[in-house]
C-alpha positions as CSV (number, residue, x, y, z in Angstrom):
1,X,0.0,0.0,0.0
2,X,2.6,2.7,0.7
3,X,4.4,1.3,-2.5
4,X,1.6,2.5,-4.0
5,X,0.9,6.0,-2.7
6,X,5.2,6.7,-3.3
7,X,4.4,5.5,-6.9
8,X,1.2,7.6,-7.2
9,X,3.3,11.0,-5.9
10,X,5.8,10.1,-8.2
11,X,3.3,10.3,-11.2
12,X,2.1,13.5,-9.7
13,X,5.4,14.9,-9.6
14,X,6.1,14.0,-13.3
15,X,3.0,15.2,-14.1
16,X,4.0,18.6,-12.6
17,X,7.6,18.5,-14.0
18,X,6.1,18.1,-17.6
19,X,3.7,20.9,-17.4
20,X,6.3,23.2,-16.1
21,X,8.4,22.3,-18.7
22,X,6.0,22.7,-21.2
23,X,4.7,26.0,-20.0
24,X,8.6,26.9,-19.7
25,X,9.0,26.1,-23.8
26,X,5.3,28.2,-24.2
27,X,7.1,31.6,-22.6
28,X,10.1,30.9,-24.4
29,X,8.5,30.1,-28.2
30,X,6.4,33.6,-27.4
31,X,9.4,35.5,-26.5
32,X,11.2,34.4,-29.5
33,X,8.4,34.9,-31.5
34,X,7.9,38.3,-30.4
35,X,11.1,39.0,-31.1
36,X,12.2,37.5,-34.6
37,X,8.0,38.7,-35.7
38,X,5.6,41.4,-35.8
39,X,2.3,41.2,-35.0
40,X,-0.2,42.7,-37.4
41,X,-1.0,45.4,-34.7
42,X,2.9,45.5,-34.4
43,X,3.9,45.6,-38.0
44,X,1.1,48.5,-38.9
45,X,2.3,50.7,-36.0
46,X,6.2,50.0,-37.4
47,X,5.1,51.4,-41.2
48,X,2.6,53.9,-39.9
49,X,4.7,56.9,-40.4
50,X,5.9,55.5,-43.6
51,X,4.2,57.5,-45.9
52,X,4.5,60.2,-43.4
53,X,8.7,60.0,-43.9
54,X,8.1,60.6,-47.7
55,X,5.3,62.8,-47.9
56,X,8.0,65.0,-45.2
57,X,10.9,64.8,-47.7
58,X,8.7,66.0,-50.9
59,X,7.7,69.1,-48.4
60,X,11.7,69.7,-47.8
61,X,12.2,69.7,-51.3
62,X,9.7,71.9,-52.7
63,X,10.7,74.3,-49.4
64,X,14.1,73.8,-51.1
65,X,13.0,75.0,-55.1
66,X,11.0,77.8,-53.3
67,X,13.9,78.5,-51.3
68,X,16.1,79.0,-54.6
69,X,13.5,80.9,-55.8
70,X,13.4,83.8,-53.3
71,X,17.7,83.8,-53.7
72,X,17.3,84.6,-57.1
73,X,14.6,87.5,-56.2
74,X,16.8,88.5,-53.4
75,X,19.3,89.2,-55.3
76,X,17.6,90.8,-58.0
77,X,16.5,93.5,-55.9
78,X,19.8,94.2,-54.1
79,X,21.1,95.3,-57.7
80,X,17.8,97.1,-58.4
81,X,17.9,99.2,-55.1
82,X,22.2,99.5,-55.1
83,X,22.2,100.6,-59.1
84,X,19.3,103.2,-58.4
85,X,18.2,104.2,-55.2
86,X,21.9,103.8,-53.8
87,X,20.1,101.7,-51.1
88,X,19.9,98.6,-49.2
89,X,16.6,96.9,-49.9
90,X,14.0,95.2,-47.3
91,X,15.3,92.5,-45.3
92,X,13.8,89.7,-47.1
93,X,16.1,86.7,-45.9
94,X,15.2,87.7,-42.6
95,X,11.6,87.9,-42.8
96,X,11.7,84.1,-44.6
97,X,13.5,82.5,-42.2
98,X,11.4,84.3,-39.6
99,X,8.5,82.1,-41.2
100,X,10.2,79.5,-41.7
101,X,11.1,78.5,-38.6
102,X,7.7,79.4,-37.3
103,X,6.5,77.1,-39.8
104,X,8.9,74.5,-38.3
105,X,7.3,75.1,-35.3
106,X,4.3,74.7,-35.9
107,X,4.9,71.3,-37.7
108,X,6.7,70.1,-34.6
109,X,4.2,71.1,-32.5
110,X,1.3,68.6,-34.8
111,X,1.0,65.0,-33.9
112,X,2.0,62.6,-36.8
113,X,-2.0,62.1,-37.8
114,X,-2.4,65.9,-38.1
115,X,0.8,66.1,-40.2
116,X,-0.4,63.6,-42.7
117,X,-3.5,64.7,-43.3
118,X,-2.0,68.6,-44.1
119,X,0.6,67.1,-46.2
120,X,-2.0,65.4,-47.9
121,X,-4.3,68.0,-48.6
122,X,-1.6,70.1,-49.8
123,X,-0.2,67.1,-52.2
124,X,-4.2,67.2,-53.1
125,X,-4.6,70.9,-53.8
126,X,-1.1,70.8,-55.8
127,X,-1.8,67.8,-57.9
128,X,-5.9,69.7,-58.5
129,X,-4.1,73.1,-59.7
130,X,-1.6,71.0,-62.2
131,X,-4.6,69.5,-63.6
132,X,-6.4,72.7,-64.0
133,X,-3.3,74.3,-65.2
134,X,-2.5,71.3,-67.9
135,X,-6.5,71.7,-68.7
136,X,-5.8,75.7,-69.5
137,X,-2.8,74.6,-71.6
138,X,-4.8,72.2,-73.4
139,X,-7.5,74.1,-73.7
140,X,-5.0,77.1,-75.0
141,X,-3.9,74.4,-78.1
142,X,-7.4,73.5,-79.1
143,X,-8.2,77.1,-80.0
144,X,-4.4,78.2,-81.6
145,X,-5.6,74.8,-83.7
146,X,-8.7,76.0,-84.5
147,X,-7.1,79.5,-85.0
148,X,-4.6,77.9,-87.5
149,X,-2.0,80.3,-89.1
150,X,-3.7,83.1,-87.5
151,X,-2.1,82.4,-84.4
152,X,1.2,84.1,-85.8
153,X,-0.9,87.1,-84.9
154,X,-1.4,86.3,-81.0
155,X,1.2,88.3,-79.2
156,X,3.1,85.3,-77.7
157,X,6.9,85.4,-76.9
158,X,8.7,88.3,-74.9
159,X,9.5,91.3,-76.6
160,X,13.4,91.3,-75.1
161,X,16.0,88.3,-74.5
162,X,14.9,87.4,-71.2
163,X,16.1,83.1,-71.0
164,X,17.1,83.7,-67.5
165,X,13.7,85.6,-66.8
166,X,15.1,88.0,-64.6
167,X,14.8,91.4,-66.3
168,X,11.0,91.8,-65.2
169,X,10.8,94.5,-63.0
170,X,7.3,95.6,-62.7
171,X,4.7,93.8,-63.4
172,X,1.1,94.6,-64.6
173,X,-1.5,96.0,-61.9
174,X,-1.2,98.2,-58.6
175,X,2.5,99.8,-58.0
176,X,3.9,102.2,-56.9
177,X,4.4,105.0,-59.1
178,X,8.2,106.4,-59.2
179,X,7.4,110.3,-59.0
180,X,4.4,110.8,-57.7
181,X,4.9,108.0,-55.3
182,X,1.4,107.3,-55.0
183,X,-0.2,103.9,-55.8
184,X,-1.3,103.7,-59.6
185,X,-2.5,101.1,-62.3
186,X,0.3,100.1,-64.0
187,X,-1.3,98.7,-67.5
188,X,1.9,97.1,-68.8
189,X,5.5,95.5,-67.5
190,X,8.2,96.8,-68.0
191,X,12.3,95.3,-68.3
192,X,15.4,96.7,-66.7
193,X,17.2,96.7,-69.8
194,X,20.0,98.8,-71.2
195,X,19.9,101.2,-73.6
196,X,20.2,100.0,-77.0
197,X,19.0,96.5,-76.0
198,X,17.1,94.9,-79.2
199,X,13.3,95.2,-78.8
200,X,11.1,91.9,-81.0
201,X,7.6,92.0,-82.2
202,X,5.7,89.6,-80.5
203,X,3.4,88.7,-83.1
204,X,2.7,89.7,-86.7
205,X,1.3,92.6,-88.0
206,X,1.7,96.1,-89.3
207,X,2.9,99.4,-87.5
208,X,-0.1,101.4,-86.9
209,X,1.9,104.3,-85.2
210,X,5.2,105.8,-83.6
211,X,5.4,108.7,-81.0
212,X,8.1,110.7,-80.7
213,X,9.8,111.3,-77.2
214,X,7.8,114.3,-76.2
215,X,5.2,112.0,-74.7
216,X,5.3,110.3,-71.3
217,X,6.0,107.4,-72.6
218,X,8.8,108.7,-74.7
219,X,9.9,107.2,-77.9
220,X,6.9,104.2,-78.7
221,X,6.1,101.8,-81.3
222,X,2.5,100.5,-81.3
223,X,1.7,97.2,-83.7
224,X,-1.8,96.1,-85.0
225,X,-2.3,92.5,-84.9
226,X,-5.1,92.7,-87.6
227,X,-7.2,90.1,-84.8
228,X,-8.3,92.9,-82.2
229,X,-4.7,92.5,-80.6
230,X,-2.5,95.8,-80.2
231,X,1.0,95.6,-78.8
232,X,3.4,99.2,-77.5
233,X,6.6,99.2,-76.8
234,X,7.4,102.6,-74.8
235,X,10.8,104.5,-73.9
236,X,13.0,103.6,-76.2
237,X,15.8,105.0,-77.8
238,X,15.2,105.0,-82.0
239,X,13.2,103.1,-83.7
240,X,13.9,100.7,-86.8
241,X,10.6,100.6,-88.5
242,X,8.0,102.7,-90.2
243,X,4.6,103.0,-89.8
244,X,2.4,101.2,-92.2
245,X,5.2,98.8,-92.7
246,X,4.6,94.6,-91.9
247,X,6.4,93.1,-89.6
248,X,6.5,89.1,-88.4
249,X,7.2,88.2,-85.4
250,X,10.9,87.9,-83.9
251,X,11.6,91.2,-85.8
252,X,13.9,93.8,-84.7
253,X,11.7,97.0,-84.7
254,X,13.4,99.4,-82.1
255,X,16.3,99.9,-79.5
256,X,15.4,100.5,-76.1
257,X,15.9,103.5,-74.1
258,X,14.9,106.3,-71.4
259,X,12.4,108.6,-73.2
260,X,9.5,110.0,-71.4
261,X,9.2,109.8,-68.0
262,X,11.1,107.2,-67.5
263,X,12.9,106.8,-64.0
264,X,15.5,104.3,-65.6
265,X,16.6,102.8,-69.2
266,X,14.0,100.4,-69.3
267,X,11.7,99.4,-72.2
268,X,7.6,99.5,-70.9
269,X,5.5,97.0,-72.9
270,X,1.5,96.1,-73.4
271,X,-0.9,93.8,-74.6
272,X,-4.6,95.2,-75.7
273,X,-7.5,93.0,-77.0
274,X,-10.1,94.6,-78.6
275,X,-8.9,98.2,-77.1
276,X,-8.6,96.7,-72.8
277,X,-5.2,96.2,-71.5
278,X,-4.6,92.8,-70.2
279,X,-1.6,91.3,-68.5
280,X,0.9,90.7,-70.9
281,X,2.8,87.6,-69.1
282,X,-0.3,85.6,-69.8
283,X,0.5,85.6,-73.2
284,X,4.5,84.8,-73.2
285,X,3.4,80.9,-73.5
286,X,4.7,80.0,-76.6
287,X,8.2,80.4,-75.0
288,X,7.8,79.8,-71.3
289,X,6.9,75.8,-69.9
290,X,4.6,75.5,-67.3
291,X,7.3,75.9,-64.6
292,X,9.1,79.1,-66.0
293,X,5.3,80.6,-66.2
294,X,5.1,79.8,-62.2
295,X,8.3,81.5,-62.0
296,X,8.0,84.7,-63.6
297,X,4.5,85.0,-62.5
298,X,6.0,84.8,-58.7
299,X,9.2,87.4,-59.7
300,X,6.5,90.0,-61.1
301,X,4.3,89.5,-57.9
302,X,7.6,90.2,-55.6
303,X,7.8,93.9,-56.9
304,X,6.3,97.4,-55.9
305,X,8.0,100.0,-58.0
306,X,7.3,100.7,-61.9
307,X,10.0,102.7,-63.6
308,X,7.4,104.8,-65.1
């Protein structure tokens, strides 16, 4: 009988030995498990901020382009300002890094979900004005198709050499007027260039007139487009056509100058349709791609002060 009860503890204690070990290899497999694999909670949590890592770099590199962007303005108006006003300009470096690092700030101050969903809507609103903007272009082709060889007579290039884009110094709309130094319409844009610089006809047509430099705008050439399109090129120093006389466009039809009232050597251009003055960058796209457009439209947009 005791025989019996030793060999019946004996089991027990087996029994107790085996589970232990077996519950011992249970926390071991799941701590190597855990380890060496991810759970799906695990693995989503790991790749989470993923996206988040990409979408961040895309941000630092169009903060980068915009960056370069502003150095080129920057410096633009440091010669502007040293050349004629004999001045240091606005502190514009400054005043972007100010925002910059606000705008760092703020970003580090926004929790990961809050981050992703504004770089998201700002990937959204990009990619919506690229469509709209490739629409426009496309739209633009259909009707200089339809048009056909008319289109020679669209005002469509720039009427000085301007590959780097950075001789537009005023653009069309409010600035500030350089003598009266009131805020006035200013109806056309005009280029820092030096006298004698080569001025183009923008499209083809035929002189309608020429003023001589007694006017305020000096010395100007004015071209009908025969299509309700007028173009007039002010300031300038002589002229190298005569009115009545054809001209295509990419031809040489004056020198520019500082006729008029004229704060600077500069040449002063417009673009009319059907007698109203419109912006004349809108109409430099057969020489500008979608990117230079962005540019100069942001350049013209950075200045306050015409030169006439």
């Amino acid at each position: 009988m005791a025989h019996s009860n030793r060999d019946t503890k004996r089991g027990r204690g087996r029994r107790a030995l085996h589970a232990l070990a077996w519950f011992g290899a249970a926390i071991v497999y799941y701590v190597i498990f855990s380890l060496l694999f991810d759970t799906p909670a695990e693995y989503e949590l790991r790749h989470s901020t993923d996206r988040l890592k990409d979408e961040y770099k895309t941000l630092l590199a169009e903060y980068d382009t915009l960056a370069m962007a502003v150095g080129n303005l920057v410096e633009r108006d440091r010669n502007i300002f040293a050349i004629m006003f004999d001045s240091e300009p606005y502190d514009f470096d400054s005043e972007y890094n100010n925002k910059r690092v606000e705008l760092h700030e703020s970003l580090l101050a926004k929790s990961n979900r809050e981050m992703s969903d504004m770089l998201e809507g700002s990937l959204n609103s990009l990619d919506d004005k690229i469509a709209a903007l490739e629409q426009s272009y496309s739209t633009l082709d259909d009707e200089l198709r339809i048009v056909g060889s008319k289109r020679n007579n669209i005002p469509s290039i720039q009427p000085v050499t301007n590959h780097e884009l950075t001789l537009l110094t005023a653009a069309y709309g409010t600035l500030m007027h350089p003598f009266y130094r009131t805020l006035q319409e200013h109806q056309g844009v005009d280029y820092a260039v030096p006298e004698g610089t080569r001025i183009f006809a923008t499209a083809d047509g035929v002189v309608k007139e020429i003023k001589g430099k007694n006017s305020t705008s000096g010395v100007t050439v004015v071209i009908d487009h025969r299509n309700g399109y007028t173009t007039s090129y002010s300031h300038l120093q002589s002229v190298k056509v005569k009115r009545g006389r054809g001209v295509q466009r990419g031809d040489i039809i004056a020198l520019s100058g500082n006729s008029g009232l004229s704060l600077a050597p500069h040449l002063h251009y417009e673009v009319r349709y059907n007698g109203m003055r419109v912006n004349p960058i809108h109409y430099f796209f057969m020489e500008l791609t979608s990117d230079e457009y962005q540019r100069i439209m942001r350049i013209a947009q950075s200045g306050m002060q015409s030169f006439d």
